[in-house]
N, C-alpha and C positions, 0 to 999 in steps of 0.2 A: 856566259851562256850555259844554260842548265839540260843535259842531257838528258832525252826522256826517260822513265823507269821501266826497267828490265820487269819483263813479264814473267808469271811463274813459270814452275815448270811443265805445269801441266797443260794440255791444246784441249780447249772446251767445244766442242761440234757443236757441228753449224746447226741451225734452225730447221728443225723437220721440216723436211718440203710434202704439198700433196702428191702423191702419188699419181699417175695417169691414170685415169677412169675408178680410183681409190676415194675416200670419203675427203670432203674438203676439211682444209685445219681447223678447229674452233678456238674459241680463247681457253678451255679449257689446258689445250694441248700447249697453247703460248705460254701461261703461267707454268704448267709443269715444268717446262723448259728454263722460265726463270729464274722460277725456286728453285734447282735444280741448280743453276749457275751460281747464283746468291749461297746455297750451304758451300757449295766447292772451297768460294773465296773464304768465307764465313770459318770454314774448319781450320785452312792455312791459318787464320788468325788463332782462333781459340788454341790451337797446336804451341804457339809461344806463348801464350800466355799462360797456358797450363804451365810454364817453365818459369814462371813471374819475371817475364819479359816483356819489354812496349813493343809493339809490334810494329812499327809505325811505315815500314811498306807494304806490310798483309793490310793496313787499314787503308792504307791507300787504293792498292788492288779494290779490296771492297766497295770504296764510296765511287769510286770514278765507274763500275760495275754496275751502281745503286744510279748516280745521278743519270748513267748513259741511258740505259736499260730500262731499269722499274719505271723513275720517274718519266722516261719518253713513254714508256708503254700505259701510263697513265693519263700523259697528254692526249697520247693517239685513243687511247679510248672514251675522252669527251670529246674527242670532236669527230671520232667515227660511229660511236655507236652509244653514247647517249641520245634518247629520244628528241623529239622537237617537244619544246613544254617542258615543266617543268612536275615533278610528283614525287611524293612524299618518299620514297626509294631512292630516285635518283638524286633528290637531296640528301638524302642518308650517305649513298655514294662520294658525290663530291665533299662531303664534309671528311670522309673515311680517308679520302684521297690525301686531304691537307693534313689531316694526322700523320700519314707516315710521312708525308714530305720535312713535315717539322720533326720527326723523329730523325731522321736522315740527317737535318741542320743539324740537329744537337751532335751526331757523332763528327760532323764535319767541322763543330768549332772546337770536339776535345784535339782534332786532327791538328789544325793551326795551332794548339796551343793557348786558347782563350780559356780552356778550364782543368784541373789537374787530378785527371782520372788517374787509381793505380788500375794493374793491369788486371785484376778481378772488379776491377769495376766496371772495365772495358768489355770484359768477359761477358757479363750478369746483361748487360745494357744490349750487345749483341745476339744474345739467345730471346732477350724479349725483343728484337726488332723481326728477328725470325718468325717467333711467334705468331706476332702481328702480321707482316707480309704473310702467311700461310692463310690465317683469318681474313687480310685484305682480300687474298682473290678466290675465297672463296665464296665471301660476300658478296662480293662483285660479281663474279658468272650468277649469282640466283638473283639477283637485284636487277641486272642486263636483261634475263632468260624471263622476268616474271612480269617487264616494263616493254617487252619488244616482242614481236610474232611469235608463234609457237616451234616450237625448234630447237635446234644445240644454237648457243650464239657461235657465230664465225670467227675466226681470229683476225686482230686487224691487221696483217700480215696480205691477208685474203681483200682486204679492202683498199691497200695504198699503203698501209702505217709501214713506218719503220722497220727494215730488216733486219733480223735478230744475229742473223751471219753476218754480219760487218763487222758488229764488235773483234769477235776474238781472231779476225783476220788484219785487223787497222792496229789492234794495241799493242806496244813495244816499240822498240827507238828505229826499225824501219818496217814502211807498207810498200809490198810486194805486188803492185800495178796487176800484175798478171795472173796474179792468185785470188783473185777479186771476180766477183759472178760475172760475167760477160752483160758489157751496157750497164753495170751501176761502179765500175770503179770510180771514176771521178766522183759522184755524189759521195761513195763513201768514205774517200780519202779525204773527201773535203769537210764531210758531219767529222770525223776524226782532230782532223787539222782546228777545225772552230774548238774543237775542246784544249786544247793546248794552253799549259799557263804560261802566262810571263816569262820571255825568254827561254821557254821550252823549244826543244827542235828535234823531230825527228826526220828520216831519210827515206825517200821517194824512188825504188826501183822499177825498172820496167822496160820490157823490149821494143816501146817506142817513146817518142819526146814528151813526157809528161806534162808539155805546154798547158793543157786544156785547166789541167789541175791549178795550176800558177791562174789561167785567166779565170776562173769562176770565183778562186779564193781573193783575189785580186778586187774584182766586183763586187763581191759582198764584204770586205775590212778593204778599203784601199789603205795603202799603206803600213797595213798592220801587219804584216808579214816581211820577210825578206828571202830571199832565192837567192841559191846557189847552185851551179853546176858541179857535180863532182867529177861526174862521168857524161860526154855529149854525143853519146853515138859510137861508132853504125849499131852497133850489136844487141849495145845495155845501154840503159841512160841510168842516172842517180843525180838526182836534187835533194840536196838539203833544205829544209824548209824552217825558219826559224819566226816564232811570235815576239813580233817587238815590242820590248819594256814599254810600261805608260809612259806617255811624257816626250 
């Protein structure tokens, strides 16, 4: 059984919230926020490799960063805020989208080991995916802003999407139930726990029986998980939660 990987050292803040009677978030402010997260991880990388090192847990931090993050915050944005119809823009858009998603693949197969990058190659390939995500969402807020009402676009944050503050409170070998927004721990521990690979496990704290987390994950993979009590009360509870191997 493969323990999850130790997070950096650094604690990336949470997702600006709006303010009470303050302007509402836009996607504007979401992107800044991600690009913003994306260089954090991105430097820790370029940091070893400037040292002609593989970097291969800053790459990881990264892609699992990229796949959680960008690309959910891409999903969430065709299905919040692309228009109904189709036009000439928002096809530019979703074509833009699968550019970076297969940019992403490709860092994700030098990560397995399918292809044999040195560590200035790794380098060179990361400052142009930079690049690109900066150009992605900048295209996107005027492509959104020039295809939908007149206005700042909203962020989908503001609509339902995906919370930006789950991430860096879920990632690392345990999630802390109680440090979790009030009413979305379970979802979050559980979008977390679904990303988990093969035989990954990390541990479930929390000052009441993290049952709920067990039965929703339980529901959506039966059997593809397994539970452990570490801890069963009164005080603290702790669940191990482990993804079972295929097969």
């Amino acid at each position: 059984m493969t323990a999850a990987s130790q997070t950096p050292g650094y604690q990336p803040p949470r997702t600006p919230a709006a303010m009470p009677g303050g302007p509402p978030l836009t996607l504007a402010d979401e992107h800044a926020l991600l690009l913003s997260q994306v260089m954090i991880r991105a430097e820790d990388l370029l940091a070893v490799t400037a040292k002609d090192r593989w970097p291969a847990r800053e790459l990881q931090v990264l892609l699992g960063y990229l796949r959680a993050e960008v690309l959910g915050q891409d999903a969430d944005e065709e299905r919040l805020l692309f228009p109904a119809g189709a036009s000439p823009g928002i096809s530019r858009l979703a074509r833009d989208h699968a550019r970076l998603r297969a940019a992403i693949e490709t860092l994700e197969r030098v990560a397995a080991g399918e292809s044999t990058w040195s560590p200035a190659e790794l380098a060179a390939a990361t400052r142009d995916l930079l690049h690109q995500l900066e150009r992605h969402f900048h295209t996107g807020q005027a492509q959104l802003a020039a295809a939908g009402t007149p206005g700042k676009v909203p962020a989908t944050t503001m609509l339902g999407g995906h919370p930006h503050e789950w991430y860096p409170l879920t990632e690392g070998p345990v999630i802390d139930l109680d440090a979790l927004p009030a009413g979305q721990a379970v979802d979050a521990a559980v979008d977390r726990l679904l990303r988990l690979r093969r035989g990954e496990h990390v541990e479930l704290q929390a000052g009441i029986d993290p049952h709920l987390v067990w039965r929703q994950l339980d529901a959506l993979s039966p059997g593809g998980y397994g539970f452990v009590y570490l801890q069963d009360g009164p005080d603290r509870w702790r669940m191990q939660v482990t993804r079972r191997p295929a097969g």
